[in-house]
N, C-alpha and C positions, 0 to 999 in steps of 0.2 A: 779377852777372847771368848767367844761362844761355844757352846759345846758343841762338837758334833762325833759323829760317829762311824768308825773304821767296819770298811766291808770286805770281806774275804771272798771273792769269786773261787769255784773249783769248775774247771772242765770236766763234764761226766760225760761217756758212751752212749746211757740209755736215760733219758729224762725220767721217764714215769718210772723205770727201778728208782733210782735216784734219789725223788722225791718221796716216793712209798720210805726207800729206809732212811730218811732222815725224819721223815714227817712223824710215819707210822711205829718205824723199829724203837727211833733212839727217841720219839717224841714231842722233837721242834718243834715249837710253834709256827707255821707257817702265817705269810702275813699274804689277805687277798692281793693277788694282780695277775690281771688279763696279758696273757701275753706270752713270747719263747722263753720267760724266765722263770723260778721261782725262790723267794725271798724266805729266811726266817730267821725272826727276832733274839739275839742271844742275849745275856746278860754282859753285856760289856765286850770289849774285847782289847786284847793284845799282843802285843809284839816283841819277841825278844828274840837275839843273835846269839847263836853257838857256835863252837868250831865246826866246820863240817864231818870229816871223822869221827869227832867226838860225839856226835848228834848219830853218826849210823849206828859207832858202838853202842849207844843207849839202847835205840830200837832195836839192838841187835838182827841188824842186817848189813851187808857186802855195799860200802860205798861206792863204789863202782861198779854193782848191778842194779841191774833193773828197778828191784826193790826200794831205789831208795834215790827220792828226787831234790833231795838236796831241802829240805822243809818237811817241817811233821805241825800237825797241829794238836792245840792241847786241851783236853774238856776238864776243867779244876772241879775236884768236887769237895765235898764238905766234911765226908768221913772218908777213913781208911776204906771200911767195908762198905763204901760205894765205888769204889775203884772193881774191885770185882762182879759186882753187881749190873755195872756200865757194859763192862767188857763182855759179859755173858748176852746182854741185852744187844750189841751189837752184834755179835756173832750169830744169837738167833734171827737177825731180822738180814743175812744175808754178808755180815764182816767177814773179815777170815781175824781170827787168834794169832798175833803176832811174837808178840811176849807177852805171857803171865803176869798175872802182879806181884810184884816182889818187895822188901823195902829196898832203898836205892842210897847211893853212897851223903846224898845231902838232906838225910833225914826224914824221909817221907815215904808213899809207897804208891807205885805206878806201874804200870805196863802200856802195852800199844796193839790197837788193833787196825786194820785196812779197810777202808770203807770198797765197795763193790768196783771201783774205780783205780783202787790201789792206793788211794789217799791216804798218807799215816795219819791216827790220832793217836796221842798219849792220854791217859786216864790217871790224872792225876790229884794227890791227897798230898797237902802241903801242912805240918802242924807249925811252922808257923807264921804265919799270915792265913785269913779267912777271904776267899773268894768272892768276887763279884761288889757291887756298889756298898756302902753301909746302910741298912734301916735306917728309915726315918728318925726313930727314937735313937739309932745311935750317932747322928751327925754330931 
């Protein structure tokens, strides 16, 4: 099978916010293209299934408001103290603070913030497994 690669569409309100805080706030890469979309490049991506409930409680918000649309997405980082560093970094460029970063019951440490749309991310720090593809040198 060939590689390919998993794209995550989000519905935004206002484009140019939009792309200002993913491009500008949080730092995307943005990839050129002409046109009513815009693209950027992440280090991989994936998918994984939680109980729903179980998924509000995390972000600690009310499964059945508003708040909370049944999906969160999740930016893995590399240290601990990039989990708060992220979240500081989205909030300045227009997030709202959702949870805090905390450690969390399976050994790690994460919180969630709302992109300008309402979108949850998680920001999370996993010790153990390391994030994204392997370096070259380490294949």
């Amino acid at each position: 099978m060939k590689p390919f690669i998993s794209m995550i569409t989000l519905g935004v309100a206002d484009m140019a916010r939009a792309v200002r805080f993913y491009e500008e706030g949080l730092g995307f890469p943005r990839m050129p293209f002409e046109g009513g979309a815009a693209f950027f490049m992440l280090n991989g991506s994936w998918l994984s299934l939680y109980p729903w409930n179980d998924l509000a409680e995390d972000a600690a918000v009310d499964a059945n408001g508003a708040g909370f649309r049944g999906i969160t997405l999740a930016h893995v980082v590399s240290s601990r103290e990039d989990v708060a560093k992220i979240l500081g970094q989205a909030v300045q460029a227009g997030g709202k603070l959702i949870k805090p970063a905390a450690d969390v019951f399976w050994g790690g440490h994460s919180g969630y913030f709302a992109d300008p749309d309402g979108h949850l991310w998680e920001v999370a720090w996993n010790p153990h497994f390391r994030p994204g593809p392997k370096d070259d040198d380490e294949a």
